[in-house]
C-alpha positions as CSV (number, residue, x, y, z in Angstrom):
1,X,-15.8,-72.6,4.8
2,X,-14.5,-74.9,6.8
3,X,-17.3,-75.4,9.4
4,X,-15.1,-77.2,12.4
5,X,-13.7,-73.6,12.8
6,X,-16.8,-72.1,13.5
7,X,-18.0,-75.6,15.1
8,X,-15.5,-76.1,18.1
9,X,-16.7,-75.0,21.2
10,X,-12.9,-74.4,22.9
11,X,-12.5,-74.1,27.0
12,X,-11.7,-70.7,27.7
13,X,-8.2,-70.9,28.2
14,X,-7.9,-71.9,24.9
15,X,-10.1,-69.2,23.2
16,X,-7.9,-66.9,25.7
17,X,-4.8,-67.4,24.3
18,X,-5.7,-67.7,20.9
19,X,-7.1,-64.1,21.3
20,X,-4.0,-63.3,23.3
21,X,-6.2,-61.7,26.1
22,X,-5.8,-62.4,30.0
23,X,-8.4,-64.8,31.3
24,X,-8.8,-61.9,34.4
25,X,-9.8,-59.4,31.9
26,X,-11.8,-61.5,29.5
27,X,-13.8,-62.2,32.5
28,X,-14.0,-58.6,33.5
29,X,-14.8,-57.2,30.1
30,X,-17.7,-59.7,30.4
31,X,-19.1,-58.8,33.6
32,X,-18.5,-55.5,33.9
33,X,-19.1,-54.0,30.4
34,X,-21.6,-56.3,29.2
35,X,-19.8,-57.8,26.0
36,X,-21.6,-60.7,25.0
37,X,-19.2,-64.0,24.6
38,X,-19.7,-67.2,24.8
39,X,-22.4,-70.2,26.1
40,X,-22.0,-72.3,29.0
41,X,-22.0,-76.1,28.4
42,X,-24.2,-78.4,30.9
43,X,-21.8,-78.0,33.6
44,X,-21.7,-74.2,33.6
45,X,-18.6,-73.8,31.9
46,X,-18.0,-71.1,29.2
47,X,-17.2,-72.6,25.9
48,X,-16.4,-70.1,23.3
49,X,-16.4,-70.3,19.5
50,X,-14.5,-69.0,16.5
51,X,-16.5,-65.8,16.4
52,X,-16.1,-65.5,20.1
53,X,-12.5,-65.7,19.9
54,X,-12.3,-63.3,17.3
55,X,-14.7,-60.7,19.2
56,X,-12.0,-60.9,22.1
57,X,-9.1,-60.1,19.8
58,X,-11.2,-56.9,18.5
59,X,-11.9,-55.8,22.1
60,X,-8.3,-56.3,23.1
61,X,-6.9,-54.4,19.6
62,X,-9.1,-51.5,20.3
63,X,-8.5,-50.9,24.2
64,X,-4.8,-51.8,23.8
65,X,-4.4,-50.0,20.4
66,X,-6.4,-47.4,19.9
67,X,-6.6,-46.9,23.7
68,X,-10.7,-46.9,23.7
69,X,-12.4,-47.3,26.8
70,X,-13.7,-51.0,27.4
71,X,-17.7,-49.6,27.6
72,X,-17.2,-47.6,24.0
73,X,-15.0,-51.2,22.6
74,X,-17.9,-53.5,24.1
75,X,-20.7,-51.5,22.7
76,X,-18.7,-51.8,19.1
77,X,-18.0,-55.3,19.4
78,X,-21.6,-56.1,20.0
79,X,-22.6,-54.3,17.1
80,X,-19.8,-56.0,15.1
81,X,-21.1,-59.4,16.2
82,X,-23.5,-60.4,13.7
83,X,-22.0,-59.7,11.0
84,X,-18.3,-61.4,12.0
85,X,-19.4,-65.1,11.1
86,X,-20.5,-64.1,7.7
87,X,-17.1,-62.0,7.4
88,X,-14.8,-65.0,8.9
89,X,-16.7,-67.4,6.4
90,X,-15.4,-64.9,3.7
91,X,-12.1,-64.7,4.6
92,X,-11.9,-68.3,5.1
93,X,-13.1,-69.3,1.8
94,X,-11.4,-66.5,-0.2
95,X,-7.4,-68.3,1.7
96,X,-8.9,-71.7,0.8
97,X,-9.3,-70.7,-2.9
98,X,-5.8,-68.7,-3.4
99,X,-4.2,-71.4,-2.1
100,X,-3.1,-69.3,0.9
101,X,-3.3,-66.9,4.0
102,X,-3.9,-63.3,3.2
103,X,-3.0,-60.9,6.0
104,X,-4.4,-57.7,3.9
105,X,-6.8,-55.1,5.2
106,X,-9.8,-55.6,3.9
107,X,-12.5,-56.2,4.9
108,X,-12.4,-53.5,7.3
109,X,-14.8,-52.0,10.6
110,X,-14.9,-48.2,10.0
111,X,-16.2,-46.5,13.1
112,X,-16.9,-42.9,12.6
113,X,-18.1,-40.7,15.4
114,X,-18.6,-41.5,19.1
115,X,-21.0,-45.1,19.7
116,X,-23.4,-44.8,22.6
117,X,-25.0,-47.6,23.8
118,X,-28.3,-46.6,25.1
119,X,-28.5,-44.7,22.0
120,X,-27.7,-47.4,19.7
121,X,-30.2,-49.5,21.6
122,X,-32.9,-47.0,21.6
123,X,-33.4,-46.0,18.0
124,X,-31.8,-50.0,16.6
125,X,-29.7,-48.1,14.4
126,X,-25.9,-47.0,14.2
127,X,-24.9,-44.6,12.1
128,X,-21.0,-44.9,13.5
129,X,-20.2,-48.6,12.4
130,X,-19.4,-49.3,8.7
131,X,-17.9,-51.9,6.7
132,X,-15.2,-51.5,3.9
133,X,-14.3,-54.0,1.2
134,X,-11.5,-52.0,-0.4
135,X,-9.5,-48.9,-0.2
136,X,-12.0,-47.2,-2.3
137,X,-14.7,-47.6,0.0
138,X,-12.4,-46.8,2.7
139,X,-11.7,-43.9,1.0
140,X,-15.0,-42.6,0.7
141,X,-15.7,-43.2,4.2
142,X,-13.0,-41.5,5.5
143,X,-13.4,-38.5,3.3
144,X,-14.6,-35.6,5.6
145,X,-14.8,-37.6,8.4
146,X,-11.3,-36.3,9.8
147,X,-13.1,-34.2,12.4
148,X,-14.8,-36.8,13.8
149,X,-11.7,-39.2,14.3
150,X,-12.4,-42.5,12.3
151,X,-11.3,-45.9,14.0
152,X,-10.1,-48.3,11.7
153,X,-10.6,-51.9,12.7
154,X,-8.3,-54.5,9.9
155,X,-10.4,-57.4,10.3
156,X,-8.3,-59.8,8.5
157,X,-4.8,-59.9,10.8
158,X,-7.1,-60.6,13.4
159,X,-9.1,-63.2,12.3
160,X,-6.2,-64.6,11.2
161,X,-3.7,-64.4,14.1
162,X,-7.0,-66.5,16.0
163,X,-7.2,-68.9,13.6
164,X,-3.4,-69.4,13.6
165,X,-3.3,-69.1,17.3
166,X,-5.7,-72.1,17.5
167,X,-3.8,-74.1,14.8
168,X,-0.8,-74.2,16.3
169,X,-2.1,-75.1,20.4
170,X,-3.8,-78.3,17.8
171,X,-0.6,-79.1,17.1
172,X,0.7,-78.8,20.3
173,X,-1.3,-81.6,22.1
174,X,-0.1,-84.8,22.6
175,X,-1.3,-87.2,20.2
């Protein structure tokens, strides 16, 4: 792992456009749905993290594409939370020993069925969130679950298309 990545603490413009979300409705799905993002530095400003970042790209990828409401997205992406630096760490160390990026599938989020919040936050356990590390698992996961219209989440493109986001605004600045 490389630990600057999960390290940085970017300005929220930055972690904005690396998770190619407006800074309006970053702010919004903050406020208003209650996803958790973020700590503020000593002068009150949000500073946001690789994990942050990536929990933006996952909200915008299931409200923009899969057309979820920004409640039902939050409540996954708070549940997906904990788990995303261990995940990241993975993906990052699995590129750094091939020798290069991998933009496959897996791992993968599999929610199956409908999250609530207050339920999930009643009884501390979700039985709708799931994690895949191949197509078998997927597979198995999927099986009979047709009825109950499975979401899909591919992890790795979007931790990657952060991670490359924020490489390339590094290159950017002026040295």
């Amino acid at each position: 792992m490389q630990s600057s990545e999960f390290d940085a603490k970017e300005r929220a413009g930055v972690a904005y456009r690396a998770a190619a979300v407006s800074p309006m409705t970053a702010r919004t799905w903050t406020r208003t749905v209650d996803l958790a993002l973020g700590h503020r530095d000593a002068g009150g400003h949000p500073r946001y993290d690789l994990v942050d970042m990536v929990c933006l790209a996952i909200m915008k990828n299931l409200t923009q594409d899969a057309n979820m409401g920004a409640s039902t997205a939050a409540t996954i992406v708070n549940y997906l939370r904990p788990n995303l630096r261990e995940i990241i760490d993975a993906v990052i160390q699995e590129q750094a020993e091939a020798g290069r990026w991998s933009w496959g599938p897996f791992p993968c989020a599999v929610v199956i069925g409908r999250p609530l919040a207050n339920q999930a936050k009643e009884s501390g356990r979700r039985h709708w969130l799931f994690f895949a590390q191949d197509a078998e698992a997927l597979g198995l996961l999927l099986d009979g679950s047709a009825l109950k219209c499975p979401v899909v989440i591919q992890l790795v493109p979007l931790i990657n298309g952060v991670r490359l986001a924020l490489k390339n605004s590094a290159s950017e600045l002026p040295e």
